[in-house]
C-alpha positions in Angstrom: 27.5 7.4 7.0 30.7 6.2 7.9 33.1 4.6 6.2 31.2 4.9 2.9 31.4 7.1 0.1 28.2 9.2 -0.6 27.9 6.8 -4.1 28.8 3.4 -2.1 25.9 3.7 0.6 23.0 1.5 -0.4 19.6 2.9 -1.1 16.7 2.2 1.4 13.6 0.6 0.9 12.2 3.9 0.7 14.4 5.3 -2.1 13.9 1.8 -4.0 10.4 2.2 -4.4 9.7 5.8 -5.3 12.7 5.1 -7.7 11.2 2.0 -9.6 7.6 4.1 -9.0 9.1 7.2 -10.7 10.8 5.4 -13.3 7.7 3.1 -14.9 5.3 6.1 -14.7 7.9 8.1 -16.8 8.0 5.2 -19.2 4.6 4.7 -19.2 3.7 8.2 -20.3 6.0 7.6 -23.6 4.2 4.4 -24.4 1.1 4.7 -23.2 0.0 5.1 -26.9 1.2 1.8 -27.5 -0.3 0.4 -24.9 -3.8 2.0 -25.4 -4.1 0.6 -29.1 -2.9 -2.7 -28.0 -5.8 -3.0 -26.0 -8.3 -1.7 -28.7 -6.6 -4.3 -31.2 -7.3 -7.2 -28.2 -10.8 -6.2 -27.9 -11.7 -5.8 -31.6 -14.1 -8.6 -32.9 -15.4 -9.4 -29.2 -19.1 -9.6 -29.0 -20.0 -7.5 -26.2 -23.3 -7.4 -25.8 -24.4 -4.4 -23.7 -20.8 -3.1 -23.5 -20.0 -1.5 -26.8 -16.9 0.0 -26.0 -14.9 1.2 -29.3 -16.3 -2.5 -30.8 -17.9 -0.6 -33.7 -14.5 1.0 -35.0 -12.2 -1.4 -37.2 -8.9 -0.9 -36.6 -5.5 -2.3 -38.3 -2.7 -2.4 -37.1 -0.5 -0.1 -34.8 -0.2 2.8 -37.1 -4.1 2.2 -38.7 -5.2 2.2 -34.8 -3.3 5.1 -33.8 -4.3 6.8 -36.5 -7.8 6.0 -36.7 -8.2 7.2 -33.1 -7.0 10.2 -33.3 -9.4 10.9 -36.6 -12.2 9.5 -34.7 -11.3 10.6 -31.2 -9.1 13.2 -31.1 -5.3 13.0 -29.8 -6.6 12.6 -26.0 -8.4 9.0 -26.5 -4.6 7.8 -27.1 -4.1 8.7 -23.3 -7.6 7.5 -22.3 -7.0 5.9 -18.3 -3.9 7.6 -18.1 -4.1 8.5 -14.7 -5.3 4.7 -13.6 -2.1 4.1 -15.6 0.4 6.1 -13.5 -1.0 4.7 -10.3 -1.1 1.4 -11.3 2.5 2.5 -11.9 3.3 3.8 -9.1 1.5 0.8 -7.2 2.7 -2.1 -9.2 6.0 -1.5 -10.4 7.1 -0.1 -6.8 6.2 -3.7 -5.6 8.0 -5.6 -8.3 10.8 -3.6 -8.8 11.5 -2.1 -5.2 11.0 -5.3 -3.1 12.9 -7.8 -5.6 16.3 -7.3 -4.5 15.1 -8.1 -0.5 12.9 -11.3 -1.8 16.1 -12.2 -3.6 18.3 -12.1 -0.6 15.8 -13.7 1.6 15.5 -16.6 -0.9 19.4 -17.1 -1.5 19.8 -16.4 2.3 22.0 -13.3 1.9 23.9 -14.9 -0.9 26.3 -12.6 -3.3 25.5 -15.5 -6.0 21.9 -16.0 -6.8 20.9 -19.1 -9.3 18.3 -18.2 -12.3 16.2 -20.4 -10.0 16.0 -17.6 -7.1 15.6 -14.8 -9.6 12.5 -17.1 -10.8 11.1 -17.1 -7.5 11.8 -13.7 -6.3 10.2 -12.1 -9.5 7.5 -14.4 -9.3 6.7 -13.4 -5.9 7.1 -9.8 -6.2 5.2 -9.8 -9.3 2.3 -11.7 -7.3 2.3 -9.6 -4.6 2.5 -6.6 -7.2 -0.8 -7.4 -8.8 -2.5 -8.2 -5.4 -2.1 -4.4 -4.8 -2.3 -3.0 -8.0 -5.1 -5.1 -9.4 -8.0 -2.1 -9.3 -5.5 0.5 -11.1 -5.1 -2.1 -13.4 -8.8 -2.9 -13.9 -9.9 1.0 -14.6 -6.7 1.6 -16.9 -8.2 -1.1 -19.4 -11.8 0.2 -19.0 -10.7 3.8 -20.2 -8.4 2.0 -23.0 -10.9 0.2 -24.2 -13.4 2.8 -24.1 -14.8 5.3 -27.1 -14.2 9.1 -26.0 -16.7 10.1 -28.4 -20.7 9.4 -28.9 -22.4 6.7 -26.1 -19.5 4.4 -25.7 -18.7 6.3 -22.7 -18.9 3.8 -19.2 -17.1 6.5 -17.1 -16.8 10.0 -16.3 -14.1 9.9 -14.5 -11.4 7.8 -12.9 -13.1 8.0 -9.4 -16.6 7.6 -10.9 -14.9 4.3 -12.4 -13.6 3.3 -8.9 -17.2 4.2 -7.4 -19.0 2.5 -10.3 -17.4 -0.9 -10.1 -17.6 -1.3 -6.6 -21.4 -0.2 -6.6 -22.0 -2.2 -9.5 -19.9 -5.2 -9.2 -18.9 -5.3 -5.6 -15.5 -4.9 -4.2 -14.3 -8.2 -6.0 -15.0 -5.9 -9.1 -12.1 -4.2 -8.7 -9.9 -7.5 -8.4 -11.3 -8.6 -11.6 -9.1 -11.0 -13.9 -6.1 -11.1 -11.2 -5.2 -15.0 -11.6 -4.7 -14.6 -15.2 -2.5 -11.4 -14.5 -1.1 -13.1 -11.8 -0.5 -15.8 -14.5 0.8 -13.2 -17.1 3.3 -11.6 -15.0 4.9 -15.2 -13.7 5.1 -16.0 -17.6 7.2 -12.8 -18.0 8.8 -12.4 -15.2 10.2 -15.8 -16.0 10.3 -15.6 -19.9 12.1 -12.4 -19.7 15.2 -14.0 -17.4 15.4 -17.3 -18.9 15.5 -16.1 -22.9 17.9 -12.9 -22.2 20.5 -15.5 -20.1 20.2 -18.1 -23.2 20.2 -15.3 -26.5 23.4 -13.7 -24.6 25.4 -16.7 -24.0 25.0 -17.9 -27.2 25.8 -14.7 -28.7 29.4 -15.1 -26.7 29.6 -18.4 -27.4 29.4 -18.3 -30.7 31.8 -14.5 -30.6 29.1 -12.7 -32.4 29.4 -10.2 -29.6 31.1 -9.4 -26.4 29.8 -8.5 -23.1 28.8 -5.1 -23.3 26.2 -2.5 -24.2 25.3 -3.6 -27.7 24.9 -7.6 -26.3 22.4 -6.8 -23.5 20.8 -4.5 -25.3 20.1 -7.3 -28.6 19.5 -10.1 -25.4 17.1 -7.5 -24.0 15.1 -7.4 -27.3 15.0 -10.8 -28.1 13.9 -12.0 -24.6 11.1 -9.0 -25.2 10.1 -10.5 -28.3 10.0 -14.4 -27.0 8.1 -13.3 -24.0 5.5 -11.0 -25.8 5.1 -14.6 -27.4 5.0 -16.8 -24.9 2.4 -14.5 -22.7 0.3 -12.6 -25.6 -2.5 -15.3 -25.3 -2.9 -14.9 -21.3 -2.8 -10.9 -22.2 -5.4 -11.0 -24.5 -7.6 -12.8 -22.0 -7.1 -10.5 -19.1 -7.5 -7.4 -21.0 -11.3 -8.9 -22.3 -12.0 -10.5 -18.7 -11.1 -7.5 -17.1 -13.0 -4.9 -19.1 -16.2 -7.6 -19.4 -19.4 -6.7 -18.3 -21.2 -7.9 -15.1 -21.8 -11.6 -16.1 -20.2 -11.8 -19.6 -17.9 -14.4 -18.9 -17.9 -16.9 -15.8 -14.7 -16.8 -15.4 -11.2 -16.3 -17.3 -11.0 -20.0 -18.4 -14.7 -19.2 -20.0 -13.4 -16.1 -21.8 -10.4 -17.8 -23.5 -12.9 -21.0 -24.0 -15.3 -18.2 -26.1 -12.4 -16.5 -27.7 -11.4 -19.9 -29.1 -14.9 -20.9 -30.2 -15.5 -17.3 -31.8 -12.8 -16.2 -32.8 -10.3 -19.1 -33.4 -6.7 -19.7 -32.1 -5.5 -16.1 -33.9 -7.6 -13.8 -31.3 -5.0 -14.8 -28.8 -2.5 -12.8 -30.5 -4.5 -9.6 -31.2 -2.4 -6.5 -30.5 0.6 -8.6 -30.7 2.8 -5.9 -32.7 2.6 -2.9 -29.6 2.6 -5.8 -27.8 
């Protein structure tokens, strides 16, 4: 192009999304383990009634769960719905990632300067629009997580028997299962994650503990992961039960935290908190 450098010419839409795509899948196949026994810890102690799941196995915490699957399981069952992972991946984070900086622009109105407001809004609405279309991937990634690899805990063969199976068993609106509360999650993180790093840097400078570099963003980086993982655990915990409920287990998301609550006590909400 002319009059730019090969490094000063902007990426295109095109190269923003398979880049943010790309990227999350790559992270996501070094913590899928993580993820996996987060999901086993949030669904431990859930009376399931038909669905067993891996209900019957006790597991403690990250290491006990890891561990314990593996034992029981084998090394695979730690990437159980790996492939619903990658194109829930591939789907949600090209979305959220890839469209944010246009959302942003069209909400500042081409502004250089955008408030914490805008970068609110913008990763609200990209996040939204994220889980709209990534809400299935996102539905059979949990079901595989949650599911045991050995004996008759098995609900699917396959990720496109679990596709087939939902739809046939649940209807289409199966697939789309517990999107408000992810919808709900992913506002409370998107905006969590902005608001804490911006406050745990600036005091951090104010108070000349650090200055603005590598080693400050990285400790605001952790800390706003930290706050945000517990600020939005509780909404987590619910979409990962609602979403890998049976057919009539819960009415509705409200219902399941309502049971959790009843059952369980305030605590379940913050099962799987530590991979978390």
């Amino acid at each position: 192009m002319v009059g730019f450098k090969a490094t000063d010419v902007p990426p295109t839409a095109t190269v923003k999304f398979l880049g943010a795509g790309t990227a999350a899948c790559i992270a996501d196949l070094i913590t899928f383990p993580l993820d996996t026994a987060k999901v086993r810890l949030q669904i431990q102690g859930e009376r399931q009634g038909p669905v067993r799941a891996a209900a019957s196995t006790q597991y403690r915490g990250v290491l006990g769960t890891i561990l314990t699957m593996v034992r029981t399981e084998g090394p695979r069952s730690l990437y159980s719905g790996l492939v619903a992972g990658l194109q829930r991946q591939m789907s949600f984070a090209s979305v959220r990632i890839g469209l944010y900086d246009s959302v942003k622009q069209f909400y500042t109105k081409g502004s250089e300067h955008a408030s914490i407001g805008s970068r609110l809004l913008a990763g609200s609405t990209t996040g939204a629009l994220a889980v709209a279309v990534a809400q299935p991937t996102d539905v059979v990634k949990v079901r595989f997580q949650a599911q045991a690899q050995a004996g008759s805990g098995r609900r699917y063969q396959s990720t496109v028997d679990a596709y087939k199976t939902i739809a046939r068993e649940e209807g289409f609106r199966g697939l789309w299962k517990g999107t408000s509360p992810n919808v709900a999650r992913n506002a409370i993180v998107n905006c969590a994650e902005l608001v804490t790093y911006d406050l745990i840097k600036d005091a951090l400078l104010k108070a000349n503990l650090m200055t603005d570099d590598l080693p400050c963003h990285f400790t605001s980086a952790f800390g706003a992961g930290f706050c945000t993982t517990v600020i939005a655990s509780p909404v987590d915990v619910v979409k990962t039960r609602y979403m890998n409920s049976a057919l009539g287990q819960y009415s509705s998301a409200g219902h399941c935290a309502l049971t959790m609550l009843q059952k369980e006590g305030p605590r379940a909400f913050y099962k799987g908190f530590m991979p978390s």
